[in-house]
C-alpha positions as CSV (number, residue, x, y, z in Angstrom):
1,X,122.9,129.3,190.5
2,X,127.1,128.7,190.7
3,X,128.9,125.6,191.0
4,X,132.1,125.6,191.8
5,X,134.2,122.9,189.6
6,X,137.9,122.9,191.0
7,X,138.1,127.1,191.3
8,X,136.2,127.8,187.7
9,X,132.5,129.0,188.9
10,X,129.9,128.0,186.5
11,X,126.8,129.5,186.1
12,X,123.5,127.4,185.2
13,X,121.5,130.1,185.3
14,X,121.6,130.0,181.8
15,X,120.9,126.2,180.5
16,X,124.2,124.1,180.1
17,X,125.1,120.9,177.8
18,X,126.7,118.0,179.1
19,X,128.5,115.1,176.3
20,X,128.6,112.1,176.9
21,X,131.7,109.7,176.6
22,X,131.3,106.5,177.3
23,X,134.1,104.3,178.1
24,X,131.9,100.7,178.2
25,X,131.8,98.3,175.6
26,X,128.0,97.6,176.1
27,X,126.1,101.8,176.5
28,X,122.9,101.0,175.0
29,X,123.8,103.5,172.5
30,X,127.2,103.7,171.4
31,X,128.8,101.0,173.4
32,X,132.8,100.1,172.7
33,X,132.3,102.4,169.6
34,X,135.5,104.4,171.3
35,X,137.8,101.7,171.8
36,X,141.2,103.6,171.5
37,X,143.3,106.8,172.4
38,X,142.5,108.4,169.0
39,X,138.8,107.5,169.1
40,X,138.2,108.8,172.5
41,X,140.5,112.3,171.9
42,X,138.2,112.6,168.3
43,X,135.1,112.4,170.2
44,X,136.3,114.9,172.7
45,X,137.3,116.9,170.8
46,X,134.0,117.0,168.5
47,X,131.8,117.6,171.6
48,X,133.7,120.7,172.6
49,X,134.0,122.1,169.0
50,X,130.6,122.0,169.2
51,X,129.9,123.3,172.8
52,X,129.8,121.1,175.4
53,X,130.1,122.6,178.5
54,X,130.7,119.6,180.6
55,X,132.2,115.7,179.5
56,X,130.7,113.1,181.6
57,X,133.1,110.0,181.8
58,X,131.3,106.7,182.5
59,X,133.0,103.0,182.6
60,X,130.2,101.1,184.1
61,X,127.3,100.8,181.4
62,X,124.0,102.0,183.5
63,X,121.4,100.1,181.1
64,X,118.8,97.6,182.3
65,X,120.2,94.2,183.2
66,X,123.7,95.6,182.3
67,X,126.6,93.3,183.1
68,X,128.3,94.1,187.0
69,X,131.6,95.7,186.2
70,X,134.2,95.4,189.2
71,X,135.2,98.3,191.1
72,X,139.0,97.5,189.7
73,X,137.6,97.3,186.0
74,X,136.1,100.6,186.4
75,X,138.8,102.6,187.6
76,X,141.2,101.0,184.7
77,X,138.6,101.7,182.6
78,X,138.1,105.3,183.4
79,X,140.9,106.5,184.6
80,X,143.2,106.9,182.1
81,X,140.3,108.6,179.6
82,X,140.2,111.1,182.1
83,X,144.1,111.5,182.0
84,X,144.0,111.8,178.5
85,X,141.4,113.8,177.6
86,X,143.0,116.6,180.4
87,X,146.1,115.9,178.8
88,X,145.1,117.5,175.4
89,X,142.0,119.8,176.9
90,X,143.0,120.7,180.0
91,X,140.4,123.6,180.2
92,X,137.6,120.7,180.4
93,X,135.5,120.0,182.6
94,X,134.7,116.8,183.5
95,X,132.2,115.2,185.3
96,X,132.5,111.2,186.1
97,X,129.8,108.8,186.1
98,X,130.2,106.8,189.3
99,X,128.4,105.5,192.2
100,X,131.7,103.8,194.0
101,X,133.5,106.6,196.3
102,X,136.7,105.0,195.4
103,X,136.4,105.8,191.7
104,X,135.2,109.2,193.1
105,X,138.2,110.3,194.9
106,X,140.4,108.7,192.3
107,X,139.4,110.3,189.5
108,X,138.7,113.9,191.0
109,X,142.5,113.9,192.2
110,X,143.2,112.9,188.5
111,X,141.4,116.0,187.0
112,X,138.0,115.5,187.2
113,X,135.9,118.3,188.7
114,X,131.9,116.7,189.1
115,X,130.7,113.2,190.7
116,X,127.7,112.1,188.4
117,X,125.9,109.4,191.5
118,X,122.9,106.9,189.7
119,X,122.0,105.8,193.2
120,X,122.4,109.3,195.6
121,X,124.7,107.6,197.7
122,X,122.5,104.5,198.2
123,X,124.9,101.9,196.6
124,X,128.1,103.0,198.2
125,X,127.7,104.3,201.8
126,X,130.6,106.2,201.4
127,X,130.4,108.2,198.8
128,X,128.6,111.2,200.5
129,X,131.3,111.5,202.4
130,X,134.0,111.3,200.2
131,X,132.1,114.1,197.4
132,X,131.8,116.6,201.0
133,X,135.3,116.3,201.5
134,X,136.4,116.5,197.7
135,X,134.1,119.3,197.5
136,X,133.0,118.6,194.4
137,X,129.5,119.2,192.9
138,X,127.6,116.7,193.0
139,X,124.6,115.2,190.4
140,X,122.5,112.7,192.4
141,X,120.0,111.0,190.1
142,X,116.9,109.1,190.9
143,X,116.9,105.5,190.7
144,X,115.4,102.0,192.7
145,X,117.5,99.0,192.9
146,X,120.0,98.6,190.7
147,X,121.1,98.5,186.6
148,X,120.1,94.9,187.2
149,X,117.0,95.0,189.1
150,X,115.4,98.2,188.6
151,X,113.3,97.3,185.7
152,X,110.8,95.3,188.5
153,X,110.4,98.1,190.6
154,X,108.2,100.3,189.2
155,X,105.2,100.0,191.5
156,X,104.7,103.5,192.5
157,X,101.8,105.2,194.0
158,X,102.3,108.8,193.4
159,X,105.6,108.7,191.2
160,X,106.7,112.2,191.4
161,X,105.3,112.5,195.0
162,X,107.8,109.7,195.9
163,X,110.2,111.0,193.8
164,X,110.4,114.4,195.7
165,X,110.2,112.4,198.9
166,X,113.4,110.9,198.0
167,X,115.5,113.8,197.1
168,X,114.5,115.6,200.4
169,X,116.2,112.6,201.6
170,X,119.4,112.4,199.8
171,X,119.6,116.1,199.9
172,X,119.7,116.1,203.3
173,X,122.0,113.5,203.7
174,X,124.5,115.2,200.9
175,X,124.2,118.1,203.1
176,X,124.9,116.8,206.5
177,X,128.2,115.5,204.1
178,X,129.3,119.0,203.3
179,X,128.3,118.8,199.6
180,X,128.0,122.3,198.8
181,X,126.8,122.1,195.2
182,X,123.8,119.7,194.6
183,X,122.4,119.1,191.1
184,X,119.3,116.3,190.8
185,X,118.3,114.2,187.7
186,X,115.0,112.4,188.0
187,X,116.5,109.5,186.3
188,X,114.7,108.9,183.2
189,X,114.3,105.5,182.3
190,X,115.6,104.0,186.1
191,X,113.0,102.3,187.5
192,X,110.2,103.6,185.3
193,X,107.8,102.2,183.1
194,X,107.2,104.5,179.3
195,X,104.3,106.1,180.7
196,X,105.8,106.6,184.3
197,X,108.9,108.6,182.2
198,X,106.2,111.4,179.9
199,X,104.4,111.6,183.3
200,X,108.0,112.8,185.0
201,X,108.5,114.7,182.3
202,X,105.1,116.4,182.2
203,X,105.8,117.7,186.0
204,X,108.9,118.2,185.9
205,X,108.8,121.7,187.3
206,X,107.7,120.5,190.2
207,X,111.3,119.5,191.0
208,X,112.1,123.3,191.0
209,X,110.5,122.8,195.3
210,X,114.0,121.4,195.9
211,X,115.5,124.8,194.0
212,X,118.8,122.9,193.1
213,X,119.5,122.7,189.5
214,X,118.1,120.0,187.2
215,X,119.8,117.9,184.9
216,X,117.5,116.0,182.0
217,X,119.5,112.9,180.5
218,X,116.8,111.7,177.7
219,X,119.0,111.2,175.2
220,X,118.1,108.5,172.5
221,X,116.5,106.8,175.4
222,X,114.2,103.8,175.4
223,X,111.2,106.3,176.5
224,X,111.9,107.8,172.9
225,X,112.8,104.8,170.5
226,X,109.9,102.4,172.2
227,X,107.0,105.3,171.7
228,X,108.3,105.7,168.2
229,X,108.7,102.0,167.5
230,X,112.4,102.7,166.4
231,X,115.6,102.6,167.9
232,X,118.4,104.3,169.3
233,X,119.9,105.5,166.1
234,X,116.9,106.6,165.1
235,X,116.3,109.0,168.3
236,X,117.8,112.1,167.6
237,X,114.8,114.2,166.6
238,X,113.0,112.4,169.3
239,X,115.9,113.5,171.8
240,X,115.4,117.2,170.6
241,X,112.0,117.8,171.5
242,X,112.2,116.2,174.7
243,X,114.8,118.4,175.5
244,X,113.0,121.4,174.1
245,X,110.2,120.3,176.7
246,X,112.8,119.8,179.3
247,X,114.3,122.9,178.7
248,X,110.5,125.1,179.1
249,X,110.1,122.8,182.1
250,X,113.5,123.8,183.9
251,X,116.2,121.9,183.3
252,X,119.5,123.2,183.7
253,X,121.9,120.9,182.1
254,X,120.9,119.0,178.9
255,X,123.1,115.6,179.3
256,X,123.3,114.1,175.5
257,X,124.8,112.0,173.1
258,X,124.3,114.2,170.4
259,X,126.0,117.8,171.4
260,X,125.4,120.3,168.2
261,X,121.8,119.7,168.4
262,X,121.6,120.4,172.2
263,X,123.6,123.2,172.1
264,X,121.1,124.7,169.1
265,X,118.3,123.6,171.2
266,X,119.3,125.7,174.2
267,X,120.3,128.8,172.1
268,X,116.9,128.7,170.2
269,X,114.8,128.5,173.8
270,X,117.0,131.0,175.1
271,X,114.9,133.3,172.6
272,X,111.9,132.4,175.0
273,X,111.0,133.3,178.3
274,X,111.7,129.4,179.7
């Protein structure tokens, strides 16, 4: 189970974390709390002190009913944090949060190694193509609508059913693209009620059909904070067991906030037959 990001093969055979780092002064979690060079290079820098495998750049805030961000806003936004953080660690490897092919291609020719798609190449009809020709590894994720409408569609019949329905789709099409590497997230909390989320989660080995890596991004989500009746800052421990579950259930790559936790999490399961 190798990816190849930019010549360094990386195996996901054994469980992988991915930081998070936003760039977005409105993440539902730790929006504009990075708002300079020195800031940004900290946070960096603490994620892969404490493991990170992966840093997943992202300058267009995914949350329900978040604000549209131009595709010019973006790339100023993200560009230069991918610059910089290659700048000082140039061994990282970076994975951008983008559905627009144009922030794709720019930011893979400025370092970046893995195209992290909300929409599987359903809001840019380009950026299949652009990931086949970048050959870069590509996560595509689960989602209906958009950040601003998906919150109303969440009429599903068979939710998982659907759900694999889907991916045979856009992992045919990412195919037929020359993507080579394909990782799938199931999108936790895109278009999916509280309940619709646990039952995901509950049966989420049934994604292993596809037998393409899976990538879990729970972290401090509202499926954790809205159970518990607390809130994001308070969904840490809430984060860790879904991950543990995650984890038994075959994910590949933990994305998170919160790195030294995930990182224990995976060596502790890696005790157990997962």
């Amino acid at each position: 189970m190798l990816i190849n990001c930019k010549g360094k093969l990386v195996n996901l055979a054994t469980p992988k974390v991915m930081g998070i780092l936003n760039c977005t002064p409105d993440s539902f979690f730790d929006g504009g709390k990075y708002k300079n060079e020195k800031q940004l290079l900290q946070q960096a820098e603490k994620m892969l002190t404490e493991g990170a495998d992966f840093i997943d750049v992202g300058a267009y805030s995914s949350k329900p009913n978040a604000e549209f961000v131009s595709e010019d806003e973006e790339l100023k936004r993200i560009v230069p944090v991918v610059e910089l953080v290659l700048k000082y660690f140039p061994e990282t490897v970076i994975s951008v949060d983008t559905f627009r092919a144009k922030v794709a291609k720019t930011t893979i020719e400025a370092g970046a190694a893995i195209v992290n798609d909300i929409s599987a190449g359903l809001l840019d009809e380009n950026i299949l193509e652009t990931v086949g020709k970048l050959k870069a590894p590509y996560i595509m994720m689960h989602m209906r609508g958009t950040p601003q409408t998906m919150v109303k569609l969440t009429d599903y019949d068979d939710i998982v059913q659907e759900m694999l329905f889907y991916f045979s789709q856009r992992i045919d099409e990412a195919y037929k693209h020359g993507i080579n590497d394909i990782i799938i997230d199931p999108g936790f909390g895109f278009a999916k009620t509280l309940q619709q989320n646990y039952e995901v989660l509950n049966k989420l080995e049934l994604f292993k059909i596809t037998d393409l890596p899976l990538l879990a991004g729970v972290s401090r989500k509202s499926m954790i904070y809205k159970l518990l009746k607390n809130k994001p800052e308070d969904a840490l421990n809430g984060t860790t067991v879904l991950n543990t579950v995650a984890l038994q259930k075959g994910a590949k790559i933990l994305r998170v906030h919160d790195v030294k936790e995930a990182v224990e999490t995976v060596k502790i399961m890696m005790n157990f037959e997962l």
